[in-house]
C-alpha positions in Angstrom: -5.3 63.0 31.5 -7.4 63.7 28.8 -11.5 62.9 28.6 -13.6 59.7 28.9 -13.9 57.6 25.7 -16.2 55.1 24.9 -14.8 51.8 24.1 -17.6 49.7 23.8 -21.7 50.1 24.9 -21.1 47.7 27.8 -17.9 49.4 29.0 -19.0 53.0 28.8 -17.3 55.9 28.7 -13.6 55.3 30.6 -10.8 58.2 31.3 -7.1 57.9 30.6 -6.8 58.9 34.4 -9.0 55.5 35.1 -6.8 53.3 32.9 -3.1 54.5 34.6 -5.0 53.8 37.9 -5.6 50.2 36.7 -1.9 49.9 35.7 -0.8 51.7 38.9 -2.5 49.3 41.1 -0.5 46.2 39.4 2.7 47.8 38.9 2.0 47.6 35.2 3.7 51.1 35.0 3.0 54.0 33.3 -0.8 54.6 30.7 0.6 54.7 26.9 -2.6 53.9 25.0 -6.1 51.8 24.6 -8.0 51.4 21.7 -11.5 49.0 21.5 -11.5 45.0 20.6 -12.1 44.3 16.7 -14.4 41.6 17.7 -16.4 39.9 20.8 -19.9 39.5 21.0 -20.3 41.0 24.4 -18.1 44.5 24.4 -16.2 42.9 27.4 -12.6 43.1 26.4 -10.4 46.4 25.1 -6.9 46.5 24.4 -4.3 48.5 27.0 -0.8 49.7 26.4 1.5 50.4 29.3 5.2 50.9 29.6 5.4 47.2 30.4 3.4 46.0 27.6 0.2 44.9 25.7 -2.6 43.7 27.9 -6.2 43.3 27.4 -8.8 44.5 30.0 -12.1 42.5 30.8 -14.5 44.2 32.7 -18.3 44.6 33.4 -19.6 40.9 34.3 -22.1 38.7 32.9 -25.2 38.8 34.9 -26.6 34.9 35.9 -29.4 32.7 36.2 -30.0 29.2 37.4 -30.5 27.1 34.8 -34.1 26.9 35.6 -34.0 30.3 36.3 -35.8 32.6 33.5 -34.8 36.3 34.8 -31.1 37.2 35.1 -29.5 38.9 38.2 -26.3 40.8 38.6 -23.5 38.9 40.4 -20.4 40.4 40.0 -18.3 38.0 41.7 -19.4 35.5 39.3 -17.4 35.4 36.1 -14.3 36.6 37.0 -13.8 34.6 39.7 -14.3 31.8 37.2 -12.3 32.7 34.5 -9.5 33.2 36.9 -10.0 29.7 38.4 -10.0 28.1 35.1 -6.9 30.1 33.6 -4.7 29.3 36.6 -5.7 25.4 36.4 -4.9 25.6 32.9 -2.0 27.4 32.9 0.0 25.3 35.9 -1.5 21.6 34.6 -1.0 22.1 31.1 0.5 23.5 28.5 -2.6 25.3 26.7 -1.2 29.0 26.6 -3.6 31.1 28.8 -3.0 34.4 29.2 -1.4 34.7 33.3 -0.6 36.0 34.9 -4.3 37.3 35.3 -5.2 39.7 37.9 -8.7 40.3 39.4 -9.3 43.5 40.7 -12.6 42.3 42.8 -13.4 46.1 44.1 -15.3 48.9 42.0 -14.2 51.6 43.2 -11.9 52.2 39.5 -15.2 51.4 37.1 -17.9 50.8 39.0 -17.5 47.1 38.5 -14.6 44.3 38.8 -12.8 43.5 36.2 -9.5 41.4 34.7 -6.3 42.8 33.7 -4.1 40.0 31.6 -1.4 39.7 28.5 -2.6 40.3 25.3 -1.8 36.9 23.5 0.6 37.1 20.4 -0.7 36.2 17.0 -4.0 36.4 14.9 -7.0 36.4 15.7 -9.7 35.7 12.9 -12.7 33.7 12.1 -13.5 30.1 10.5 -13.8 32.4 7.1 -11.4 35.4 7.1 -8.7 32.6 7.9 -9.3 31.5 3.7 -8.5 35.0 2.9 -5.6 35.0 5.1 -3.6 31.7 4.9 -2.5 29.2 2.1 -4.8 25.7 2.2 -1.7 24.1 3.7 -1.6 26.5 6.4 -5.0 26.5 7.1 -4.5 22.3 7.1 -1.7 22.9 9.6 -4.0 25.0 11.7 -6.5 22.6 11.6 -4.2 20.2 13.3 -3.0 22.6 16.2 -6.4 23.5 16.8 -7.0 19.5 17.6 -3.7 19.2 19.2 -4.4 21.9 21.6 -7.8 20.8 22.8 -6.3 17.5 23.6 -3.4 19.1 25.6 -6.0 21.3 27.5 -8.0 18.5 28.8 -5.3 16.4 30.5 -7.1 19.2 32.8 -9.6 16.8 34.8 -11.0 16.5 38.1 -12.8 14.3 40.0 -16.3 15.4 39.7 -18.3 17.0 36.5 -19.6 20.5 37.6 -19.4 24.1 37.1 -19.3 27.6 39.5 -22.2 27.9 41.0 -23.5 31.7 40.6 -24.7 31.3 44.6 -21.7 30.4 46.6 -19.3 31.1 43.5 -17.3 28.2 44.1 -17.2 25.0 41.5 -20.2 22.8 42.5 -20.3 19.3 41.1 -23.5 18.2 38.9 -26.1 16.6 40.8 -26.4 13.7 38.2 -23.1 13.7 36.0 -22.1 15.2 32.7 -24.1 13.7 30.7 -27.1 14.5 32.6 -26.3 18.0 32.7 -26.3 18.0 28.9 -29.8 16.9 28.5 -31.0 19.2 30.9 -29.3 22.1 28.7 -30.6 20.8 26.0 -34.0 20.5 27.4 -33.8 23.9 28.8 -33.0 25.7 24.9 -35.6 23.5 23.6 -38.4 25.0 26.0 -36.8 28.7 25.1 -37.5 28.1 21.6 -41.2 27.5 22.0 -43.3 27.5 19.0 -39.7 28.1 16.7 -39.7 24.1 17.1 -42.1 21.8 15.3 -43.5 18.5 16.8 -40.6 16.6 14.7 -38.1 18.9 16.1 -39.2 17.9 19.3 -39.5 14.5 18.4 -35.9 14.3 17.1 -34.0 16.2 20.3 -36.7 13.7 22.8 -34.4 11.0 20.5 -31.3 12.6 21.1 -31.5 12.6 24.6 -32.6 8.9 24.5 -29.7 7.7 23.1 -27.2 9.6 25.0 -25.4 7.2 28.3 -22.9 6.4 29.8 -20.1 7.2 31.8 -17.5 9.9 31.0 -14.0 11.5 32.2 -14.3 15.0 33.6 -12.4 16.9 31.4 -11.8 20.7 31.1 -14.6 22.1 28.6 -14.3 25.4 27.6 -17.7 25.5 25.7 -17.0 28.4 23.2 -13.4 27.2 21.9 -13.3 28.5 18.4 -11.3 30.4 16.1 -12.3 33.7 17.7 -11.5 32.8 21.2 -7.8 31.9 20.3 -5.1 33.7 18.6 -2.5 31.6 16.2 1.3 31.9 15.4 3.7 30.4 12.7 7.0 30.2 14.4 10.0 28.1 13.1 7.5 26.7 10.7 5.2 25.7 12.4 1.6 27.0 13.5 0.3 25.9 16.9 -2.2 27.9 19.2 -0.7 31.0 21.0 -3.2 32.3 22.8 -6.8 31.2 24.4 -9.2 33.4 26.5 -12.7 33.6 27.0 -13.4 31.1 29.8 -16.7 32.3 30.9 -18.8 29.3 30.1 -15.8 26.7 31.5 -16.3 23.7 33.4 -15.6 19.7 33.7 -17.7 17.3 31.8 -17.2 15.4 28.5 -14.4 16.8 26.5 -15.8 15.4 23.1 -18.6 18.8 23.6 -15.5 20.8 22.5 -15.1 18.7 19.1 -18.4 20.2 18.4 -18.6 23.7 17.7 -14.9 23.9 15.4 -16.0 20.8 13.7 -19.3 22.7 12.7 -17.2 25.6 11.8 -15.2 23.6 9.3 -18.3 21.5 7.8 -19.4 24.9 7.0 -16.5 26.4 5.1 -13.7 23.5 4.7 -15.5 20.1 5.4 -12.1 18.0 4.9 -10.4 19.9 7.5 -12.9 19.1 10.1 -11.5 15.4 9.8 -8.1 16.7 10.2 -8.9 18.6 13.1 -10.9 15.6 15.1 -7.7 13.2 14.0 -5.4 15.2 15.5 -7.7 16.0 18.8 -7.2 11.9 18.7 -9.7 10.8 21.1 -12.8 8.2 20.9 -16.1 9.4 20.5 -19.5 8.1 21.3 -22.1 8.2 18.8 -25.1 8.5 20.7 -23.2 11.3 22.8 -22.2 13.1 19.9 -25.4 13.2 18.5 -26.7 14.9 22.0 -23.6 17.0 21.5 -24.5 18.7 18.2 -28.0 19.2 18.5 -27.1 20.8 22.1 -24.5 23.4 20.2 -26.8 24.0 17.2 -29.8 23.9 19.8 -27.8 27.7 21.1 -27.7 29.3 17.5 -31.5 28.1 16.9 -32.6 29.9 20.3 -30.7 33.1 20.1 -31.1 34.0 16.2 -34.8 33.0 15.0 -35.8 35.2 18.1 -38.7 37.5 17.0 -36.8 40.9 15.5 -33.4 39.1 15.1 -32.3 39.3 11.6 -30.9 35.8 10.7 -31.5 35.2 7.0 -29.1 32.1 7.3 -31.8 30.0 9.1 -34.7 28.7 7.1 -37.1 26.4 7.3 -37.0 23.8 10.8 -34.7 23.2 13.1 -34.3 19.8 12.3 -33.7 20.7 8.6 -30.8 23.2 9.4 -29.4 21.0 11.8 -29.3 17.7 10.2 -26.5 18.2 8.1 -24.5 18.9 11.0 -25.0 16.1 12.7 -24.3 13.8 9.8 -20.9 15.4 9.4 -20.3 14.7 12.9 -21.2 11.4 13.1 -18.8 10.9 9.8 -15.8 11.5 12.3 -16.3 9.1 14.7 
């Protein structure tokens, strides 16, 4: 059935004769097509085409690590197993369109590693700035409000405990000390990664952070990455609303208002207005204290990854505290 292509560097080379195997095994009938994913970080994802439709494969897992853990390991029951969880909570709690059904093949014997096999979600799929290019201001105003809308709707997901899947017995494991706690240890953890990258002020500011952040929270669904490239969006009978949401590798339950975070950021750097109209229609109170912890947490992730030594990241200058100031400050406006 033809020879092995290479979708992506993590996926490798993969045959026609392995996809209509995949489709074979879900009675997805017959192997039309696949082509590789426009976008994603991590080479995970490619597009398949069968006789019965569009659907998007997921395969070679993410290694883990504690969080005090500094080496990775591979785990391939991990992530899939996850995503799967989440999707199926999602999916019969709310109304947050996941892709289901989702099958996980857990064997190897196709690829050499597990994978997911689950509907391609209809709509676009862009970023916080090819959306300008593509959509009227008062679309993008109406996105701006289903985007809100839609991470309100998914977290009438809770449960009783904050916690996440433990990478050891790869079931969900409540936090030993809450939410919030859990969110200063993350933060403490990217702190310590960055090393020298943060100044004693840095330090000094985060230390703050931390120090302000208490209290009790509901444990909410937290899907930790939702942003425009982890959703697809759809105008129908005049309307836009969110049609599609995937990538629920870094889910769990604690504090919904660390979701505000990363869009919001988005918008402050490309349409600052719209990130008011986004938190107004996500509707919920906020903590200031907590948000503050919030932010520096998300931009604490950037800072880590892209001022590594041979990363080229001409977009961060100067401190940490410097870059992320302003986002803070545009948080704390929407409180």
């Amino acid at each position: 059935m033809g020879e092995a292509r290479v979708y992506s560097e993590r996926l490798g080379a993969i045959s026609d004769a392995q996809f209509q195997a995949v489709a074979e095994r879900f009675g997805l009938g017959r192997f039309v097509s696949a082509a590789p994913t426009t976008g994603g970080l991590f080479g995970q994802n490619l597009f398949l085409t069968t006789t019965d439709g569009e659907f998007v494969l997921r395969g070679a897992p993410h290694w883990v690590k504690g969080i005090d853990e500094t080496e990775y390991h591979r785990e391939d029951r991990w992530q899939f197993t996850k995503e799967r969880w989440f999707a199926q909570q999602l999916h019969e709690r709310t109304k947050a369109p996941v892709p289901w059904p989702m099958h996980h093949d857990t064997s190897d014997d196709i690829f050499g590693w597990p994978y997911l096999m689950m509907p391609k979600m209809p709509g676009m799929c862009t970023d916080e700035r090819g959306i300008k290019t593509l959509l009227e201001p008062a679309d993008r105003r109406a996105v701006a409000v289903a985007l809100g809308e839609t991470l309100a709707e998914m977290q009438r997901l809770t449960w009783p405990f904050a916690g996440d899947f433990s990478p050891v017995s790869i079931e969900l494991e409540p936090y030993a000390e809450g939410a919030v706690s859990w969110i200063v240890r993350e933060a403490s953890m990217f702190a310590r990664m960055c090393g020298e990258r943060l100044t004693h002020e840095d330090r000094a500011w985060i230390d703050t952070a931390i120090d302000g952040a208490r209290g009790d929270v509901p444990n909410t669904y937290v899907h930790c990455d939702y942003k425009f490239g982890n959703l697809t969006l759809l105008k129908e009978r005049g309307r836009w609303h969110v049609s599609g949401l995937f990538d629920f590798h870094e889910a769990r339950f604690s504090d919904g208002a660390l979701d505000l975070v990363r869009s919001a950021c988005s918008y402050l750097d490309t349409e600052p207005e719209l990130a008011r109209v986004f938190r107004d229609a996500y509707g919920k109170p906020l903590d200031a204290g907590r948000m503050t912890l919030y932010a520096i947490n998300d931009r604490l992730k950037f800072w880590e990854h892209f001022t590594k030594p041979g990363v080229d990241a001409d977009w961060l200058r100067g401190t940490f505290r410097g870059w992320a100031q302003r986002y803070v400050d545009g948080i704390l406006t929407l409180l």
